[in-house]
N, C-alpha and C positions, 0 to 999 in steps of 0.2 A: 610810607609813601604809597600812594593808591596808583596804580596803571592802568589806564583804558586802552583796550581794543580796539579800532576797528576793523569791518572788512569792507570791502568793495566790491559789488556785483555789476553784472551787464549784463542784459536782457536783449536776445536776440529775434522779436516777436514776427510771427508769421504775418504776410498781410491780410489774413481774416482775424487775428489778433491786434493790428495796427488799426484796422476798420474799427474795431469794437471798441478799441482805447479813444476812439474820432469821434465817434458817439455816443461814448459814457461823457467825455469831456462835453461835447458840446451840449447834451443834454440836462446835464448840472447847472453849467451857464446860464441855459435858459432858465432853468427852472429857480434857481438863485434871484438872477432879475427879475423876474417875474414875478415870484414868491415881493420879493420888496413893495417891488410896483405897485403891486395889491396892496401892502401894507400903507403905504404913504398916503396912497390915495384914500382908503377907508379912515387912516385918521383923520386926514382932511376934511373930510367928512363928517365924522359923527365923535372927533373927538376922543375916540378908545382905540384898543388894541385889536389887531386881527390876530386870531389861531388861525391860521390855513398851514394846512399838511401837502404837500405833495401829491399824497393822493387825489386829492382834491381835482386834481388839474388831467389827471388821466383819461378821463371822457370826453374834456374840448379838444386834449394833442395824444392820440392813441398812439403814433410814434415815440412817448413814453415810458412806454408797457417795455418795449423793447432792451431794457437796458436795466441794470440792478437797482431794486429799490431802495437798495442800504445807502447805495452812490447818492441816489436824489435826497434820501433822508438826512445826510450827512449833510448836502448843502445847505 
């Protein structure tokens, strides 16, 4: 008979920790819909597929910089 575990945590984060979590979130979002949007539309278009990376978008919205790249790459 196999047993699992679990545990349970709570995170009691600061509010320049709660700030951070505001803007990695909301910054995904964008970059998520965004990321799409571009997609839809270039097939619309011309038929193929877009690669666009995230980074891509760092020089139109520099309030991007600000937050982990791994968060945006992950979206």
């Amino acid at each position: 008979m196999i047993v699992n575990k679990a545990y349970r945590y709570r995170i009691y984060p600061t509010t320049s920790q709660k700030m951070m979590f505001a803007k990695t979130f909301g910054c995904v979002r964008f970059i998520y819909n965004k990321m799409l949007s571009d997609r839809i539309d270039y097939y619309k278009e011309t038929g193929q597929k877009l690669n666009n990376t995230p980074a891509q978008y760092k020089e139109d919205f520099p309030w991007l910089k600000e937050v982990d790249s791994l968060a945006l790459a992950n979206a």
